[in-house]
One Martini backbone bead per residue (centre of mass of N, CA, C, O) as a GRO file, in nm:
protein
  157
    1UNK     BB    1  10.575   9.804   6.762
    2UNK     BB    2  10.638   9.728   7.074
    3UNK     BB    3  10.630   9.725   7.365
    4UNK     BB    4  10.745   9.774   7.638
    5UNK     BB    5  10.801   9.706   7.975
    6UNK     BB    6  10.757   9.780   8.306
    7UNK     BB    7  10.828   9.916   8.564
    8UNK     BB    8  10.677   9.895   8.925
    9UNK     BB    9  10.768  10.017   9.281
   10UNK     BB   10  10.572   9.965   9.583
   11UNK     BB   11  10.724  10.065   9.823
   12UNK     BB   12  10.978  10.108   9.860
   13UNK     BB   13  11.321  10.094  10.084
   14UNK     BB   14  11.588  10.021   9.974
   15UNK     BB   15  11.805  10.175   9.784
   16UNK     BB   16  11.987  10.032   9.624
   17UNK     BB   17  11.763   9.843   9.484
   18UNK     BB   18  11.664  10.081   9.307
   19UNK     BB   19  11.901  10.145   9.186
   20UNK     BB   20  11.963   9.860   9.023
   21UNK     BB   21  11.685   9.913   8.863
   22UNK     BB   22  11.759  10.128   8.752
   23UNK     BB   23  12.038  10.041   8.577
   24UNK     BB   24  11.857   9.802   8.441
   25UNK     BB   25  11.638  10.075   8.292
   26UNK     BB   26  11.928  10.192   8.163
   27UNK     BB   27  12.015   9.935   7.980
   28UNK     BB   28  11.699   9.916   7.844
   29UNK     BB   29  11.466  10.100   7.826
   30UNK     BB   30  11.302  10.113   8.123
   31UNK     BB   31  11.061  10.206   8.269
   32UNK     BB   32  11.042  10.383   8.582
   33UNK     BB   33  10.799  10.293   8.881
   34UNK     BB   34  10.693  10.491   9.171
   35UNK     BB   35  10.565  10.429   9.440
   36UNK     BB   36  10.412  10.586   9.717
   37UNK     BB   37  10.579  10.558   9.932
   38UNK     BB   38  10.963  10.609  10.048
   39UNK     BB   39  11.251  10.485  10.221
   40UNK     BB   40  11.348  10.719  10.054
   41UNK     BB   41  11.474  10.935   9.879
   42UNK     BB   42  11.610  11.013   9.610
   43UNK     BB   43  11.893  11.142   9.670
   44UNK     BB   44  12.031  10.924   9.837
   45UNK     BB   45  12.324  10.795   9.830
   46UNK     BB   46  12.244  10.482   9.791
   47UNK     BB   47  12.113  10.541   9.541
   48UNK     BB   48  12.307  10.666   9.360
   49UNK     BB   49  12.505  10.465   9.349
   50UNK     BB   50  12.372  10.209   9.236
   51UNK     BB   51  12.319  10.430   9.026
   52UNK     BB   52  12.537  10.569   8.936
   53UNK     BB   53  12.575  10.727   8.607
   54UNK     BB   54  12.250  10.679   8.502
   55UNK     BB   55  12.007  10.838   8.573
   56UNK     BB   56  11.966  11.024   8.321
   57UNK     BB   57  11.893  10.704   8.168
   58UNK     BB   58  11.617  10.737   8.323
   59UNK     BB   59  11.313  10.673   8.351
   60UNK     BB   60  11.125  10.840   8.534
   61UNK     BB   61  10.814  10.791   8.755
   62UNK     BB   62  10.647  10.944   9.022
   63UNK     BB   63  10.413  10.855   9.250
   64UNK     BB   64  10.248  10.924   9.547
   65UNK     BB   65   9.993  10.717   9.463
   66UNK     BB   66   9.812  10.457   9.345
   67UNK     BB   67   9.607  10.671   9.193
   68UNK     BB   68   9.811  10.741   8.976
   69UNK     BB   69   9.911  10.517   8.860
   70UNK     BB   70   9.604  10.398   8.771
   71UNK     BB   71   9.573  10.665   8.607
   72UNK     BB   72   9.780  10.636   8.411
   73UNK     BB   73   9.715  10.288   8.348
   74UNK     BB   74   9.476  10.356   8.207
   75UNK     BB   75   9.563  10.600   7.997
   76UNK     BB   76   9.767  10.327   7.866
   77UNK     BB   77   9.775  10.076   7.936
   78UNK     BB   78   9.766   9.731   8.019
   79UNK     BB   79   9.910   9.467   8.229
   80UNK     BB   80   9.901   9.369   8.588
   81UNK     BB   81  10.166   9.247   8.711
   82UNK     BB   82  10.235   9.036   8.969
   83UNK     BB   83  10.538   8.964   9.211
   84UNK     BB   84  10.479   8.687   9.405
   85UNK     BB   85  10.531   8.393   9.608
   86UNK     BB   86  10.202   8.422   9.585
   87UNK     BB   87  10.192   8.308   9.259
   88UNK     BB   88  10.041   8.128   9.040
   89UNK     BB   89  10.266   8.181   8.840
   90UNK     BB   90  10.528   8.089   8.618
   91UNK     BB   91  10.686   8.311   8.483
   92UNK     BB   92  10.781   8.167   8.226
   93UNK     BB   93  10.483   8.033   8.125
   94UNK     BB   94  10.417   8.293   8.090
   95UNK     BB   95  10.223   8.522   7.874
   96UNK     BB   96  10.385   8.836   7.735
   97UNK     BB   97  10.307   9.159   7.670
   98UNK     BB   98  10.275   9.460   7.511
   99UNK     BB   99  10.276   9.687   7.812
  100UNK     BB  100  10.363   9.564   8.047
  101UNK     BB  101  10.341   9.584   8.429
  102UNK     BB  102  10.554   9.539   8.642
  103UNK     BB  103  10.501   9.453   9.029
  104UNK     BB  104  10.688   9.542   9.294
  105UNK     BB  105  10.738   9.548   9.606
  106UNK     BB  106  10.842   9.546   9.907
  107UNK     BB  107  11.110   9.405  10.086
  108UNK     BB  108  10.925   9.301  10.330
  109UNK     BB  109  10.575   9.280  10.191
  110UNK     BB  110  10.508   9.344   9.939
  111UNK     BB  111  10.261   9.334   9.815
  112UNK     BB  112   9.940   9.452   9.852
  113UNK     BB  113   9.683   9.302   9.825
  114UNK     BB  114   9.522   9.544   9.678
  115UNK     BB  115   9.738   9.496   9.400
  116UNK     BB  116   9.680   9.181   9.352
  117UNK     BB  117   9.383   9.207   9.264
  118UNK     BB  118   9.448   9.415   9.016
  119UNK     BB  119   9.579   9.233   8.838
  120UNK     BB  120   9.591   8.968   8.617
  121UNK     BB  121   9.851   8.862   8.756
  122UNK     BB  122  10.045   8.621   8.921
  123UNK     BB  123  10.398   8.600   8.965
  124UNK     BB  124  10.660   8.338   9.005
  125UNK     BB  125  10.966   8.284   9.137
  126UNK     BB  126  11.115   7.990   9.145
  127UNK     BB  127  11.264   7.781   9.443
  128UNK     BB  128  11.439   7.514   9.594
  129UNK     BB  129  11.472   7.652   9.881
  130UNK     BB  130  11.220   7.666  10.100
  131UNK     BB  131  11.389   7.866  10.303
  132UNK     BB  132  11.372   8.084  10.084
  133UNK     BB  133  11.167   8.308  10.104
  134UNK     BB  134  11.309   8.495   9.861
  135UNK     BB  135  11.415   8.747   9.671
  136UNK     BB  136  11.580   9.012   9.534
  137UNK     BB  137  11.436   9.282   9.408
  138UNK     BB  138  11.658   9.327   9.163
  139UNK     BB  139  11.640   9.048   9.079
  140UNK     BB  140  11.337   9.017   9.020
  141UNK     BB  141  11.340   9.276   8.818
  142UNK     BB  142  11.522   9.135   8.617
  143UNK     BB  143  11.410   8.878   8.564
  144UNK     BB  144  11.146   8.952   8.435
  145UNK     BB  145  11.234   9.175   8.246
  146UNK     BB  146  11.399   8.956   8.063
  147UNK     BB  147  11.168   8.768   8.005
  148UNK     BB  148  10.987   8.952   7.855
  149UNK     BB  149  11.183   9.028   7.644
  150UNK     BB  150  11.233   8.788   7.522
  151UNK     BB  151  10.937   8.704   7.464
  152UNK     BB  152  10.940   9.003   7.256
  153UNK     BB  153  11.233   9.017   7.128
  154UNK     BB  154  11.378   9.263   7.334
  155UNK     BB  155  11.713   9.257   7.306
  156UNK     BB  156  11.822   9.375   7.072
  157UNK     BB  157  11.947   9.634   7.145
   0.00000   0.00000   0.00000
């Protein structure tokens, strides 16, 4: 059985942002990863509120610091992509496999240069209009979470 891929999100700042990623995290069955700091509480009503009553199925791990997280993924394997304007590969262009860690940075500033060097891959979401700095941080782990799903053929959920 392949593994699912894992969302990550380091250094969250927007609580709905984060709650539409738990309930799309619940939607499919994929571990959600914060690394703090977080721009939130946990407990934040408008955290609560963007992932209505899916929390429950929320596989959630928070982890105080990228030291943590890396120590779990060094423990667990798999491939570090990140995602950010600044990506080499065109996220559909690129192929993900079994395990891989999706990696997305915080909505003011995305990852942090020493988080895309750690990296294996940087990716991005192609967009048409120069002028929109970035899209939504929900849209895009959204957008990436389901092209890695398609192409390990893990829709069928």
């Amino acid at each position: 059985m392949i593994e699912p891929p894992k969302i990550v999100l380091v250094y969250p700042k927007i609580p709905p942002n984060t709650g539409n990623i738990a309930r799309t995290c619940a939607a499919t069955g994929t571990q959600l990863h914060l690394v703090a700091p977080l721009g939130f509480e946990i407990s934040d009503r408008y955290l609560k509120r963007a992932g209505l009553d899916y929390w429950p199925y929320v596989d959630l791990h928070l982890h105080d610091n990228l030291e943590d997280f890396y120590a779990l993924r060094e423990r667990k394997g798999g491939r570090l992509l990140g995602f950010s304007v600044s990506g080499r590969e065109n996220y559909v262009q690129f192929q993900f496999e079994g395990g891989d860690w999706l990696l997305f940075g915080s909505e003011t500033t995305g990852l942090p240069p020493e988080v895309l060097q750690a990296c294996g891959a940087t990716l991005y979401i192609p967009m048409t209009q120069k002028h929109v700095r970035s899209l939504n941080l929900s849209v895009s782990a959204a957008v990436g979470l389901f092209e890695a799903r398609r192409q390990l053929s893990l829709l069928n959920l």
